[in-house]
C-alpha positions as a LaTeX table, in Angstrom:
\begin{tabular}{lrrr}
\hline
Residue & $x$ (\AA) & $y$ (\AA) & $z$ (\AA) \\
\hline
Unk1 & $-33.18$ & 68.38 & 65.70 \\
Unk2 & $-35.97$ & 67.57 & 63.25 \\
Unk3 & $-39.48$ & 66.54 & 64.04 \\
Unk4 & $-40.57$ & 62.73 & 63.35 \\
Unk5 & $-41.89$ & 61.64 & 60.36 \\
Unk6 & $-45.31$ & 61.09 & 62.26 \\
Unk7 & $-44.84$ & 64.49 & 64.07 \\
Unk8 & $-44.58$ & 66.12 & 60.51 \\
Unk9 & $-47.88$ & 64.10 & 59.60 \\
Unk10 & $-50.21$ & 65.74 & 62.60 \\
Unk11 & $-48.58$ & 69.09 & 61.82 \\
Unk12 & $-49.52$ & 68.45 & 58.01 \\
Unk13 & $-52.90$ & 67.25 & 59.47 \\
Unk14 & $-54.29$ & 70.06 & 61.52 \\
Unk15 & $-52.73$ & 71.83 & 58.37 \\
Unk16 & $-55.04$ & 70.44 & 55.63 \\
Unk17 & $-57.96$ & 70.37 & 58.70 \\
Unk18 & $-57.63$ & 74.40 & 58.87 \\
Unk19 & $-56.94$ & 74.32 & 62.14 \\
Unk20 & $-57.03$ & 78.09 & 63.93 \\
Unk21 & $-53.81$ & 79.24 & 65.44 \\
Unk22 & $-54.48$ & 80.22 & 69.24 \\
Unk23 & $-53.11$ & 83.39 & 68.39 \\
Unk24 & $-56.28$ & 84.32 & 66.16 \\
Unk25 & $-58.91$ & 83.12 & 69.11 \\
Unk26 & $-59.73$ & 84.61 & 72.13 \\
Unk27 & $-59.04$ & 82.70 & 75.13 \\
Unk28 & $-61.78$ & 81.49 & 75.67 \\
Unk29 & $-62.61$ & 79.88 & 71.74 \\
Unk30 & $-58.50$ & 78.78 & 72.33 \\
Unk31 & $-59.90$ & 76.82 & 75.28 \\
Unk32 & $-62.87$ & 74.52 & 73.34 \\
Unk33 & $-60.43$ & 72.95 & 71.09 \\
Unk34 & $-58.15$ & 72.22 & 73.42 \\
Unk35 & $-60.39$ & 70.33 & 75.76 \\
Unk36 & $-61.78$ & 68.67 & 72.37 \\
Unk37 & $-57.69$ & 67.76 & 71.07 \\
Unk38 & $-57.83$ & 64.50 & 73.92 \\
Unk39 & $-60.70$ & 62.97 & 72.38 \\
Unk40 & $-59.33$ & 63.41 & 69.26 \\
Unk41 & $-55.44$ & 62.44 & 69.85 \\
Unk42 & $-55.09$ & 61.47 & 73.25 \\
Unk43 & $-55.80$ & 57.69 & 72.25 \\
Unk44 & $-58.02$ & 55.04 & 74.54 \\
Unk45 & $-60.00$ & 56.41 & 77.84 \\
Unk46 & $-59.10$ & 53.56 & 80.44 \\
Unk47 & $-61.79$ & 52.26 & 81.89 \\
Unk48 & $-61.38$ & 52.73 & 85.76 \\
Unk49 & $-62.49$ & 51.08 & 88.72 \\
Unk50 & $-63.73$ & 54.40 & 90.31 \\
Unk51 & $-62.71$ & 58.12 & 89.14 \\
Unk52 & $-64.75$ & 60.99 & 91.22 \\
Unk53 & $-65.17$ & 64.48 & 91.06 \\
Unk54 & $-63.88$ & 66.53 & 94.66 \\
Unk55 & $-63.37$ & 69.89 & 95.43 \\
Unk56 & $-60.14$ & 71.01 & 97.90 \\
Unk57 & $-60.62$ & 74.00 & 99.60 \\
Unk58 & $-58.30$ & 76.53 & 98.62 \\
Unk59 & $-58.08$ & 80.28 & 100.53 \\
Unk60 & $-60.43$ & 82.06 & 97.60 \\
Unk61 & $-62.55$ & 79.37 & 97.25 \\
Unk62 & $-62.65$ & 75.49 & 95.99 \\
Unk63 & $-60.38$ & 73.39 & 93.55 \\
Unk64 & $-61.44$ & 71.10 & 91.77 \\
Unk65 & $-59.97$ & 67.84 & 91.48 \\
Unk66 & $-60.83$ & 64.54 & 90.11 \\
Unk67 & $-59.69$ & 61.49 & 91.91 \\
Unk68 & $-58.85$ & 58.22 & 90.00 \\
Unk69 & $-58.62$ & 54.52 & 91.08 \\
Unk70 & $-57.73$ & 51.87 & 88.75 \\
Unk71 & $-58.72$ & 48.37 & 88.85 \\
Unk72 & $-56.94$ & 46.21 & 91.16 \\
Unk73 & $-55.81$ & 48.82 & 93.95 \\
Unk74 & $-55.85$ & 47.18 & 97.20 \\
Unk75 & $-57.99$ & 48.12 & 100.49 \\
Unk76 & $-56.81$ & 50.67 & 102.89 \\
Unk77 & $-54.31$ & 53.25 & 101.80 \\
Unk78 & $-52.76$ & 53.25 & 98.76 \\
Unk79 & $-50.20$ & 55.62 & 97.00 \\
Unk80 & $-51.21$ & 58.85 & 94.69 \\
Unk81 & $-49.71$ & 60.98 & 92.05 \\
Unk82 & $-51.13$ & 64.19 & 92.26 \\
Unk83 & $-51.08$ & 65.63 & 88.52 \\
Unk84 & $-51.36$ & 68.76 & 87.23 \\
Unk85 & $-52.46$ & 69.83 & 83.63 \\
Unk86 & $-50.31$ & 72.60 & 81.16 \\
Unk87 & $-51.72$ & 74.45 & 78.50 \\
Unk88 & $-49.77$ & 77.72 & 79.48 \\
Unk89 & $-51.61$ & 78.61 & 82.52 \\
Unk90 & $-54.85$ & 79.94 & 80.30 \\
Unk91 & $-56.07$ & 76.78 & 78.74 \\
Unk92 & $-56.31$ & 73.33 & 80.17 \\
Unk93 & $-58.69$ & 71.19 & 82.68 \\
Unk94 & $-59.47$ & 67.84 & 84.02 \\
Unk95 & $-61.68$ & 67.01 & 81.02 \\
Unk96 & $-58.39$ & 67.89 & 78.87 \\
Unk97 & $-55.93$ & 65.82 & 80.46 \\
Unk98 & $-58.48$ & 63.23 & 81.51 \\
Unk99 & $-56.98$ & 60.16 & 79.52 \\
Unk100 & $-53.69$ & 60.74 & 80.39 \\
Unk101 & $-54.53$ & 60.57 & 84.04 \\
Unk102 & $-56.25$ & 57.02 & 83.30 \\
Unk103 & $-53.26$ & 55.88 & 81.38 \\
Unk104 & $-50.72$ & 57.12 & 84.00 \\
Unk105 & $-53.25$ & 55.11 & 86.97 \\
Unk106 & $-53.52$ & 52.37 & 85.00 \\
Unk107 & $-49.80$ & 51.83 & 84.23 \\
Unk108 & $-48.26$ & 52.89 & 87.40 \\
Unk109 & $-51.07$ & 50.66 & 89.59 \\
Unk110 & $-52.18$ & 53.90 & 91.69 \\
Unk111 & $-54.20$ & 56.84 & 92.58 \\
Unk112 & $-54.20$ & 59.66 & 90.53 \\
Unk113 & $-56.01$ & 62.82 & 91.92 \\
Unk114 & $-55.83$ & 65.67 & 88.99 \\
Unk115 & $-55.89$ & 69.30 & 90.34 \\
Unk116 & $-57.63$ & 71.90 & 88.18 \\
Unk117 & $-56.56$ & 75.66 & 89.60 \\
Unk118 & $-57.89$ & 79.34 & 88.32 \\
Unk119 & $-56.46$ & 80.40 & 84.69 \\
Unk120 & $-55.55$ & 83.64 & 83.35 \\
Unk121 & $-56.16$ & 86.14 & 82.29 \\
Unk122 & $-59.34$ & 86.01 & 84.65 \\
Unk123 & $-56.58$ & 85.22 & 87.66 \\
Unk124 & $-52.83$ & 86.34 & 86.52 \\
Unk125 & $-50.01$ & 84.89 & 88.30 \\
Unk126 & $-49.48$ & 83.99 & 90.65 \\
Unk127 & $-53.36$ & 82.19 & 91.22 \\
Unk128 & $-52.67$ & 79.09 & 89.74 \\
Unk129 & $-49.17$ & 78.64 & 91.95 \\
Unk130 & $-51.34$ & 79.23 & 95.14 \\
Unk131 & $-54.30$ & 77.25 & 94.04 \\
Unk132 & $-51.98$ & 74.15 & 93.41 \\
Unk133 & $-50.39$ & 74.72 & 96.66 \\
Unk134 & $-53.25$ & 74.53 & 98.96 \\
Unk135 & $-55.05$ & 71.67 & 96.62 \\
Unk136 & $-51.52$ & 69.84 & 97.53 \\
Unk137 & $-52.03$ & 70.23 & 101.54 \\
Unk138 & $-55.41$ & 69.95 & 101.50 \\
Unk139 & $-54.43$ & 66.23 & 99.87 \\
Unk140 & $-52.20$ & 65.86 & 102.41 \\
Unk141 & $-54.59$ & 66.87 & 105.16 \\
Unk142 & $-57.36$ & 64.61 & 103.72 \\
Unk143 & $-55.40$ & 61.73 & 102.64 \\
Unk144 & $-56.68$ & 58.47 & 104.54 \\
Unk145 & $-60.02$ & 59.99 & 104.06 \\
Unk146 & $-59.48$ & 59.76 & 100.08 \\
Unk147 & $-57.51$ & 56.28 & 100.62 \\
Unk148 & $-54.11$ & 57.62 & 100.17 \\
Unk149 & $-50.77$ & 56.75 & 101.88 \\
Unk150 & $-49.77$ & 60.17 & 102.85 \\
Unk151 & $-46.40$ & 59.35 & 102.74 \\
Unk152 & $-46.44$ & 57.68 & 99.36 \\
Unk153 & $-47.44$ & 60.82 & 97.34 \\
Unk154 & $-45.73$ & 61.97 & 93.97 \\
Unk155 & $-46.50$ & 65.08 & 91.75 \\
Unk156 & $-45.83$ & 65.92 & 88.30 \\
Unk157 & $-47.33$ & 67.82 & 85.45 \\
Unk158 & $-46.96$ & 68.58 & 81.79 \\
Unk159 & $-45.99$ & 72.23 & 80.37 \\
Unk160 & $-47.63$ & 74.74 & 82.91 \\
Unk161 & $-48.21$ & 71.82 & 84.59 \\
Unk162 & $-44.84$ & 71.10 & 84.90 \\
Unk163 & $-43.67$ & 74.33 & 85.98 \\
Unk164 & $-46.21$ & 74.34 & 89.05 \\
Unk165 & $-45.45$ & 70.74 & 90.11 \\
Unk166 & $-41.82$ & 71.75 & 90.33 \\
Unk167 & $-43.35$ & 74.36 & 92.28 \\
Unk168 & $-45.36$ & 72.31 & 94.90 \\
Unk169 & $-41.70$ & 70.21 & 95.35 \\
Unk170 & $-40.04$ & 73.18 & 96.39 \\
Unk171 & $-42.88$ & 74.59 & 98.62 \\
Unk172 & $-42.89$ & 70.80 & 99.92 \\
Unk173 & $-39.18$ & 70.47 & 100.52 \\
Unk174 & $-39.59$ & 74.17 & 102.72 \\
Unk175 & $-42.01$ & 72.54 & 104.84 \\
Unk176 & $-40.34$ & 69.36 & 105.76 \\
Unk177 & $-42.85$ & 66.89 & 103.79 \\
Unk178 & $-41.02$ & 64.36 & 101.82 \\
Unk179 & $-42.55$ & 63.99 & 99.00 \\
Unk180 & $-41.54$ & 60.79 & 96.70 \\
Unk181 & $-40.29$ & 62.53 & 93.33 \\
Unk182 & $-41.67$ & 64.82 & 91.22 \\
Unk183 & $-42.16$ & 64.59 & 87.22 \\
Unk184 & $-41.97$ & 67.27 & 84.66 \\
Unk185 & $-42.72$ & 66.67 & 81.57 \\
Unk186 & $-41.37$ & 69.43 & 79.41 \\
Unk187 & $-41.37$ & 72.03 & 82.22 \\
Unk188 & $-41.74$ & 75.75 & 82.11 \\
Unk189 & $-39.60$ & 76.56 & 84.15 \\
Unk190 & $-38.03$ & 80.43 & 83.44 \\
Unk191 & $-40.55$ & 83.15 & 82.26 \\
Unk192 & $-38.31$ & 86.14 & 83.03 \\
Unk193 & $-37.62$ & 88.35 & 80.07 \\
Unk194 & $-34.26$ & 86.73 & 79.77 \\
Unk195 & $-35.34$ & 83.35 & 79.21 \\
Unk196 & $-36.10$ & 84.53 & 74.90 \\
Unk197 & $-32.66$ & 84.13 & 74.78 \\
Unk198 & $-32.54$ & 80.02 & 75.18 \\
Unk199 & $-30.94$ & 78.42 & 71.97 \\
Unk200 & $-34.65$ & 76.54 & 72.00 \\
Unk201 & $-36.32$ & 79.39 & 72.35 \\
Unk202 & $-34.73$ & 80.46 & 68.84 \\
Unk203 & $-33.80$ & 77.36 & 67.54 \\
Unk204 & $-37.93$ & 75.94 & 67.97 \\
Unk205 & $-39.58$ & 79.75 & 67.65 \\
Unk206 & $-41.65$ & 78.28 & 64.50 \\
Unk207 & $-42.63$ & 74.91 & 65.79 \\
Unk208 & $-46.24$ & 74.14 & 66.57 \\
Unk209 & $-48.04$ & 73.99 & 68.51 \\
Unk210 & $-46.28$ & 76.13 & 71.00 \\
Unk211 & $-44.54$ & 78.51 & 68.85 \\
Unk212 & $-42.88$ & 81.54 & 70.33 \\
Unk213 & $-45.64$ & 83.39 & 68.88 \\
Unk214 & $-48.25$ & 81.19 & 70.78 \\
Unk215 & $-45.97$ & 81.12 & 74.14 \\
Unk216 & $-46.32$ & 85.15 & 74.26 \\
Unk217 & $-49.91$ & 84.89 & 73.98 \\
Unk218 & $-50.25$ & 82.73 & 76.97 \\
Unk219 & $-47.86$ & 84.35 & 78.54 \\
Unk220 & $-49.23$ & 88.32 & 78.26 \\
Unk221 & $-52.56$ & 86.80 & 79.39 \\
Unk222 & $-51.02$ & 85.09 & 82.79 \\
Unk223 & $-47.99$ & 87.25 & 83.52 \\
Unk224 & $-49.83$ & 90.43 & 83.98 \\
Unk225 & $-46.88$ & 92.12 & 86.54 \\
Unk226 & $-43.19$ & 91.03 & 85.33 \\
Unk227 & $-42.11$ & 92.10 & 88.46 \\
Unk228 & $-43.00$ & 88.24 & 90.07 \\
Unk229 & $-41.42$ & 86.79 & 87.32 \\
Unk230 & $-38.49$ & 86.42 & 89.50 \\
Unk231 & $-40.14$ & 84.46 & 92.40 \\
Unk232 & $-39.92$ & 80.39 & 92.07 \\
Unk233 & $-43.49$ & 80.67 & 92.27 \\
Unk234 & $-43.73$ & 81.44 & 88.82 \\
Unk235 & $-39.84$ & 80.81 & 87.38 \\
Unk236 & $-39.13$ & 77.68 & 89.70 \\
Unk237 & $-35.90$ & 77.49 & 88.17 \\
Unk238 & $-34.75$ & 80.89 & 89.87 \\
Unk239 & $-35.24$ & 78.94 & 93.27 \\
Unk240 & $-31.95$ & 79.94 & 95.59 \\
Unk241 & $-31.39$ & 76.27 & 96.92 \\
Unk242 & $-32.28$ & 73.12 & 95.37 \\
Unk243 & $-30.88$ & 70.63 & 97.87 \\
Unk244 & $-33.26$ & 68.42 & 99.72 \\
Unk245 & $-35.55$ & 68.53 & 96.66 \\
Unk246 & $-37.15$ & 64.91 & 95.72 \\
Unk247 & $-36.24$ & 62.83 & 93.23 \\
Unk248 & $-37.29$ & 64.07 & 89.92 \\
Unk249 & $-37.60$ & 62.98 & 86.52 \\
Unk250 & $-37.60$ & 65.21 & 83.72 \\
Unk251 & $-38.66$ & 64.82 & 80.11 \\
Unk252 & $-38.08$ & 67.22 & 77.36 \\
Unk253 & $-38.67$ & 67.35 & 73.29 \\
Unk254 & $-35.97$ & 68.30 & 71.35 \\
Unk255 & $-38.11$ & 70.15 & 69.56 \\
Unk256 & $-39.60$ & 72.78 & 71.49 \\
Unk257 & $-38.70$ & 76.24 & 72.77 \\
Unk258 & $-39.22$ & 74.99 & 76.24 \\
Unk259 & $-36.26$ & 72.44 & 75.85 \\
Unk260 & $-33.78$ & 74.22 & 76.95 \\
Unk261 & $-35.30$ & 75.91 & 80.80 \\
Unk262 & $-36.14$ & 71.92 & 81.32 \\
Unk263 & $-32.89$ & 70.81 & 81.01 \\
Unk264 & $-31.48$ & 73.35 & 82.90 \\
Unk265 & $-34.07$ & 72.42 & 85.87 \\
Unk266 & $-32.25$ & 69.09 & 85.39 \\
Unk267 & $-28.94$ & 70.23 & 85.46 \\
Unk268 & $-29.46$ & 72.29 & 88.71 \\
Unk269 & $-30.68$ & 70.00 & 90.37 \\
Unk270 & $-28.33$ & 67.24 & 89.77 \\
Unk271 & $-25.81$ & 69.89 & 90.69 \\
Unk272 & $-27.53$ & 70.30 & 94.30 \\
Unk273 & $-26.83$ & 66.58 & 94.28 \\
Unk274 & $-31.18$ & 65.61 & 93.84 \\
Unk275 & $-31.33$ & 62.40 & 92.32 \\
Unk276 & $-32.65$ & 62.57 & 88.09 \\
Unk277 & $-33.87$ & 60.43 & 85.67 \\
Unk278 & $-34.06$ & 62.25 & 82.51 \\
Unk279 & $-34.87$ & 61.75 & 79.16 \\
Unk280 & $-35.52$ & 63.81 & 75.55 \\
Unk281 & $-37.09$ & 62.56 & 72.93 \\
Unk282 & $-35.35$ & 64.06 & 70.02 \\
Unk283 & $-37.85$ & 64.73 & 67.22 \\
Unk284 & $-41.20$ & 65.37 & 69.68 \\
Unk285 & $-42.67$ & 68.62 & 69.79 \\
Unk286 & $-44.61$ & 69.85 & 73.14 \\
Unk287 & $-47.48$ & 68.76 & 74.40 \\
Unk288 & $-46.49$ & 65.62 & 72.53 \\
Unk289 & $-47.52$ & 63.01 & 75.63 \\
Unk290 & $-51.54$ & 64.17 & 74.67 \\
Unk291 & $-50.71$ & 62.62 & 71.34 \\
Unk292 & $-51.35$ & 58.90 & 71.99 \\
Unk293 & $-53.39$ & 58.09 & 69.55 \\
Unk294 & $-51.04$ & 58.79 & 66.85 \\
Unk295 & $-47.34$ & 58.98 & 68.11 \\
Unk296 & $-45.63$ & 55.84 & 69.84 \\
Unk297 & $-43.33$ & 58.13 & 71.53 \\
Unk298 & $-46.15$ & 58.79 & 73.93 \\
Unk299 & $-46.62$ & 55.43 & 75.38 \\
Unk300 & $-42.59$ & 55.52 & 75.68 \\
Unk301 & $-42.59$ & 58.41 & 78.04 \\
Unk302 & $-45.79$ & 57.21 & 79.32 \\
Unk303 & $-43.85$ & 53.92 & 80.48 \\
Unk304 & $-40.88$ & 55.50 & 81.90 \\
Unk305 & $-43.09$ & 57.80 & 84.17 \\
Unk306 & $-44.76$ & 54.52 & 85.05 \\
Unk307 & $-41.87$ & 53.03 & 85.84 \\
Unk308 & $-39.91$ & 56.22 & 87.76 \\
Unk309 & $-43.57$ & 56.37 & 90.13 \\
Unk310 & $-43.92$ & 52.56 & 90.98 \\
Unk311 & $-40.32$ & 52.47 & 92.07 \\
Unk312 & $-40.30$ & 55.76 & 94.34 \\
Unk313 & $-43.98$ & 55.20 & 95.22 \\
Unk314 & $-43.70$ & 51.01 & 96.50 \\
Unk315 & $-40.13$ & 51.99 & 97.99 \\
Unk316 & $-41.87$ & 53.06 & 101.29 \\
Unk317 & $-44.40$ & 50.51 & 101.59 \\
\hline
\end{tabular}
């Protein structure tokens, strides 16, 4: 598959700009410019009717989160997506992903409460699995107090973000909570030492911005002992039973290395007979639904997670 003609534009872009490779920062200069990329690509900031700043409290301390309400919502209880941000478990916040948590409120006509969680290498794997965990019951437990419909709740993610919201359906599913569906957008979903040999992994090894280069960075900061590589808690694809799992819908690039783990998340779980949408966009690279302001392809995926949510998320009401 080859990249857009507007993909091959921002690549020629940050090009001409001299834009660092990760690889040549330490984490925590990679983590500035990444938090700076959504002002800069991310397109409009949605003007909400209320968006807050909360802290769950997780075993080792609080979580952040940041709670959004879009003009419009009705009184009492309404329903929630509870997202979480990638950047490959070392970079990434609210303030990064902040727009597209306006434009998924705004579209789908709900809350959206963003969960921030510990990054590595300061806290390895499996920190961020746990902190997402607890932030998601601690939602739960608090829910009418925030305004939620606790049985109208959805999760998904992006990237990392992805990979831990598949994560949170699974530990979920295990605890008899029915959650609505789940949404990955271009899910990591294998990081054992076998998953370099995906076809995508190969095929999309040079492709910014997550090269395979840039993937082993992130991934030697948060996967400090390979031995838990193993556990669904950090390669949710490797989970022994996928039955009973929500609905889920799963997007993928065509042109990233993480292609191919996402669509075999997909396939698996159509296989345990779970209900999927799913959908790849042929010439996008990853991270590509941060890239609003100059690739249409992100308001496409943009509507079809807005579409997937209001219909699982009003089904119950």
């Amino acid at each position: 598959m080859k990249p857009t003609p507007d993909v091959l534009k921002f690549s020629a872009s940050l090009e001409e700009a001299g834009a660092p490779n990760f690889t040549e920062l330490s984490i925590e200069q990679a983590r500035a410019p990444y938090r700076e990329q959504s002002a800069v690509f991310g397109g409009p900031q949605i003007e909400m009717a209320t968006v807050e700043d909360l802290a769950a409290e997780g075993p080792l301390g609080s979580i952040p989160l940041r709670h959004y309400r879009p003009h419009g919502l009705p009184q009492g209880s309404v329903p929630a997506l509870i997202y979480i941000h990638g950047g490959g478990w070392v970079i990434g916040d609210l303030e990064s992903h902040d727009r597209i948590c306006r434009q998924l409120a705004q579209r789908t006509g709900c809350a959206v409460v963003a969960v921030d969680y510990r990054l590595a290498p300061e806290h390895p794997a499996p920190a961020s699995s746990n902190d997402v965990i607890a932030a998601f019951w601690w939602i739960v437990a608090n829910a009418y107090t925030l305004g939620i419909d606790p049985e109208r709740i959805a999760v998904g993610g992006d990237s990392a973000g992805g990979s831990l919201s598949a994560v949170v359906a699974i530990a979920a599913r295990d605890a008899n909570f029915q959650l609505c569906c789940q949404v990955l957008i271009y899910p990591g979903t294998d990081n054992r030492e076998t998953a370099w040999n995906y076809p995508s992994r190969v095929r999309n090894a040079a492709m910014p911005p997550l090269t395979q280069e840039v993937m082993k960075y992130f991934l030697d900061a948060y996967l400090t002992d390979e031995t838990i590589a193993a556990h669904w808690h950090i390669s949710p694809l490797v989970v022994k039973e996928m039955a009973g799992l929500c609905p889920a819908l799963v997007i993928t690039a065509g042109c990233d290395v993480l292609h191919d783990e996402g669509s075999f998340y997909a396939e698996r779980l159509e296989q345990a007979g779970v209900e999927v949408m799913r959908r790849t966009f042929p010439g996008m690279i990853h991270g590509f639904i941060e890239l609003g302001a100059i690739l249409p392809e992100t308001f496409e995926a943009l509507d079809m997670i807005a579409l997937m949510l209001r219909q699982r998320l009003t089904a119950r009401s």
